[in-house]
N, C-alpha and C positions, 0 to 999 in steps of 0.2 A: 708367852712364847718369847723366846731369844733373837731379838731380831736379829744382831749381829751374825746368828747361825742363819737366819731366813736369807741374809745377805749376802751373803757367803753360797749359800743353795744356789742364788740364782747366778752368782760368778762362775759357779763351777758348771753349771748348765748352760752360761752364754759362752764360756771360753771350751767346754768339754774336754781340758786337764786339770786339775789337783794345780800341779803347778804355774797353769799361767794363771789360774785364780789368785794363787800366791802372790802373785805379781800384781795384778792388778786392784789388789785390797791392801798390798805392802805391810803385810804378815806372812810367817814361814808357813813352808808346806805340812808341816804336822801340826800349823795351829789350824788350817784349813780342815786337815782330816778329823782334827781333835772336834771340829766345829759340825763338822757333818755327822758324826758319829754320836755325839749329843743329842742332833735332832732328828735324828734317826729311832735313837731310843725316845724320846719324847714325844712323836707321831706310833713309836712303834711299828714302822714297817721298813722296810731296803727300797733308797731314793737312787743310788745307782749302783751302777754295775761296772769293775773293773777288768779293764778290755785292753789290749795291745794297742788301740786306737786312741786312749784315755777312758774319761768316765764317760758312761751313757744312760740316761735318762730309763731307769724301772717303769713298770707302765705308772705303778702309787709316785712315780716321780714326776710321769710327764701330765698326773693327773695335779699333782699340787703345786708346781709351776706357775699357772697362770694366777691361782691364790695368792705364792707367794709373792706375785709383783705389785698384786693390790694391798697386801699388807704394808709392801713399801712405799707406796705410792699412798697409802692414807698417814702413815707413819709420818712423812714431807710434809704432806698436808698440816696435820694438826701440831707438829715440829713449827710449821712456819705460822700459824695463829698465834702465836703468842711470842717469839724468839725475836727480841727486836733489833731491824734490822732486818730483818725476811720478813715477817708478819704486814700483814695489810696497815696502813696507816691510819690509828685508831685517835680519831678526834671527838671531843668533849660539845656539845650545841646545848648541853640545861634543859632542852624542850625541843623535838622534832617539828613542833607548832611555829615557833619564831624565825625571825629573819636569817640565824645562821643558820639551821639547819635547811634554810630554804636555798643560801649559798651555796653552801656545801654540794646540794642535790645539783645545782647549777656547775659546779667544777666537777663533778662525776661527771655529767653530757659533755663537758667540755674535754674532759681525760678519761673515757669510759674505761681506759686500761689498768687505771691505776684502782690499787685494791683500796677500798675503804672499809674501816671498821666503825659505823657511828653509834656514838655510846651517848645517855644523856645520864650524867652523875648525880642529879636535884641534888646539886653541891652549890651552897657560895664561892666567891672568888676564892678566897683561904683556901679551902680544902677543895676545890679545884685546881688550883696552882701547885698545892701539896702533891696530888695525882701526879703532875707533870712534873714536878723536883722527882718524885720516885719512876718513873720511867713509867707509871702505870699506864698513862695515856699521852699521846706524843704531842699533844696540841688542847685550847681549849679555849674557847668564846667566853668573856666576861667586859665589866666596865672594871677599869682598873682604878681603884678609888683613894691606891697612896701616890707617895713615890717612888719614882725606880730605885731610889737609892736605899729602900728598903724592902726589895725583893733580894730572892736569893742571888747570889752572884751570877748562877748558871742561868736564870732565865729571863728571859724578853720579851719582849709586848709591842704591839704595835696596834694603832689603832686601824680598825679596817671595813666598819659598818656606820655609819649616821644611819641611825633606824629613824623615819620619821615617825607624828604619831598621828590618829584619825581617831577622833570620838568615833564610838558609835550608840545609836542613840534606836528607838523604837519610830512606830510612824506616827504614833501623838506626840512627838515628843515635839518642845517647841523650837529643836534646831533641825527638825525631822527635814527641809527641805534647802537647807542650806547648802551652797556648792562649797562653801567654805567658809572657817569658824577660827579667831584669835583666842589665846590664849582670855586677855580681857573678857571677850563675852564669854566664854568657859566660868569666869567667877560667879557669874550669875546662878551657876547650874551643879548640884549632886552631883559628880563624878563615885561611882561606885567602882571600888576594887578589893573584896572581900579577902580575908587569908593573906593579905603582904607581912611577912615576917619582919619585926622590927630587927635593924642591925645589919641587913643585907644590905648588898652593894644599892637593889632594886628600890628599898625601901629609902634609901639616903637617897637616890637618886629622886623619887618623889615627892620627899620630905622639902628639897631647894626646888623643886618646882612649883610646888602648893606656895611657898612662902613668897618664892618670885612674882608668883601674878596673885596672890591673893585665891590659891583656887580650897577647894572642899573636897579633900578626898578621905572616903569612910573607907575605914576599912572593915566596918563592923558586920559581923555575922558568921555563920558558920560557912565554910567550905563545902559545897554538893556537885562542884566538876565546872566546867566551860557551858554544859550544857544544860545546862540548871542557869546559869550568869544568862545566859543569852535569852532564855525563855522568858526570866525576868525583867530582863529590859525591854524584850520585847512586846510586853505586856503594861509595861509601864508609860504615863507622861512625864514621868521625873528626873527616872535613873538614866544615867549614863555613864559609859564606860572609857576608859582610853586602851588601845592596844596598838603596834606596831604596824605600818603600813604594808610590810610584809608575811605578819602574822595571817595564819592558814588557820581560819574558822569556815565552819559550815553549820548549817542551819537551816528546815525547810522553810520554803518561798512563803510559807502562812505568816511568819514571822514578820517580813517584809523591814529587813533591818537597813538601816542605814550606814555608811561607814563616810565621814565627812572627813578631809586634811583638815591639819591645823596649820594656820599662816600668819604670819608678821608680828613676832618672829615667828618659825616653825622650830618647835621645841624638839632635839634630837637625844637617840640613846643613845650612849657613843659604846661601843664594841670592840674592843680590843682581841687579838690572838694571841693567847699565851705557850710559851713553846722555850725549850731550853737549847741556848747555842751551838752546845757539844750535841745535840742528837742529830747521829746520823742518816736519819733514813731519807733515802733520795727522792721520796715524795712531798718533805716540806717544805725543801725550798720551792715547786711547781706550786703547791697552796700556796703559797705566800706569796709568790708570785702573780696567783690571778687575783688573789684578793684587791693587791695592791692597784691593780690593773680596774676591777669594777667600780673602787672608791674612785680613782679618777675620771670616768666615766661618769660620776653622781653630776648632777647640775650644782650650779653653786646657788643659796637660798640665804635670805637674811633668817639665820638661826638662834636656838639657846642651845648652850650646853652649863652644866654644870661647873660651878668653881673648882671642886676639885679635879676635873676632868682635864682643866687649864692648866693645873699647878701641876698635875702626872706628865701631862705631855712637855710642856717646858723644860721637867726634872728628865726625861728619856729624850731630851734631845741632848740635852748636855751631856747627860751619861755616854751617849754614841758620838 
């Protein structure tokens, strides 16, 4: 169907002449007639009736009327899911499970007006960043593991998470009742994280943490989900896991899993937002905005982070 005519139907139905529709669509009066006449023949029936008063509404008129407003009105709709700049503010989290999309849910309560689009890419930084160069997605959570001065010109990064991290461990386990665990005693222990793809930002980032404190991390086995990983540990005196202090696991109480901080230092995932300068849409600067607002809010901890994490941020300070 011709919305342009469906648009047109309803100007001539709200103004009831030909020519102030003219007016108000800023088209001539025979492109109006030419447009109702279309859809006239395309429904097959007579939508009005010409009268000394103007046009007036046939009853097949005053019956497709209300149709044709929600024509328009889904037409807007799915017009603005994607047209950027109208469309809801479509941000990148990798995983609904982790810390940013747990922020993210935290800046919705906080601006419940603001439309979101959350999308998880199971992209690496590259071709997440890639997304955001092409306007695919306006925003995206990752650890940034160059320098700025080798991203694209248009986009920026800021760092906006220290994800802590917390073993966790089964109830034999022998750090099962600790209130809290150093990376040092970590060396002593299996750390299991099956499926880390070598080459990711994820993978470098555990690769300088294993070699920092001397830790043991397998990644050997096949992949059967979170809840397959959790059963086994649960079941285990051995295995242990590391995951994000805000990472959203669940598991039943049979399990009886432990989740312990790590401290002195406390080793962080550092999280950057990646986002192109030129994008307009009026919701990223309010993200970026709270972000910036909850990281100062973090307590300050004697921390690790990553060398390269030092040499990114140094290189995007000087860049700005």
């Amino acid at each position: 169907m011709d919305f342009d005519a469906v648009r047109t139907f309803v100007a001539v139905a709200d103004a009831g002449q030909f020519q102030d529709a003219a007016a108000v669509l800023s088209i001539t009066q025979q492109a109006v007639s030419k447009r109702i006449a279309g859809l006239e023949k395309d429904l097959e029936v007579r939508l009005f009736t010409r009268t000394a008063r103007g046009a007036q509404l046939t009853v097949d008129g005053q019956v497709f009327l209300p149709h044709a407003r929600e024509l328009l009105r889904v037409q807007a709709r799915a017009d603005a899911s994607v047209r950027p700049g109208r469309r809801a503010l479509r941000v990148d989290v990798h995983s609904r499970r982790i810390a940013s999309a747990v922020l993210l849910q935290d800046f919705h309560r906080t601006h419940p007006r603001i439309e979101l689009d959350v999308v998880t890419l199971d992209a690496d930084v590259h071709a997440a960043t890639a997304a955001v160069e092409a306007g695919t997605i306006d925003a995206t959570f990752h650890a940034v593991t160059v320098p700025a001065r080798q991203l694209s010109g248009a986009i920026r990064t800021a760092r906006v998470i220290d994800e802590h991290h917390e073993v966790l461990v089964g109830p034999r386990h022998a750090l099962a009742n600790a209130r809290a665990v150093t990376p040092a005693q970590l060396a002593e222990h299996r750390i299991w994280m099956p499926g880390m793809a070598a080459g990711t930002e994820w993978a470098d980032y555990y690769d300088e943490l294993a070699a920092a404190f001397g830790l043991t991390i397998d990644r050997v086995g096949p992949v059967f989900g979170n809840e397959a990983l959790l059963a086994e540990i649960a079941d285990s005196a051995e295995l242990a896991t590391l995951a994000g202090e805000r990472t959203r696991y669940l598991w039943p109480d049979s399990y009886d899993l432990r989740r312990i901080p790590v401290r002195d230092p406390a080793p962080v995932y550092p999280l950057s937002l990646i986002w192109r300068d030129d994008n307009p849409h009026p919701a990223l600067s309010k993200l970026r905005g709270y972000l910036d607002s909850r990281r100062a809010e973090a307590p300050v901890t004697e921390v690790w982070t990553p060398t390269w994490e030092s040499r990114s941020a140094s290189a995007a300070r000087a860049r700005h």
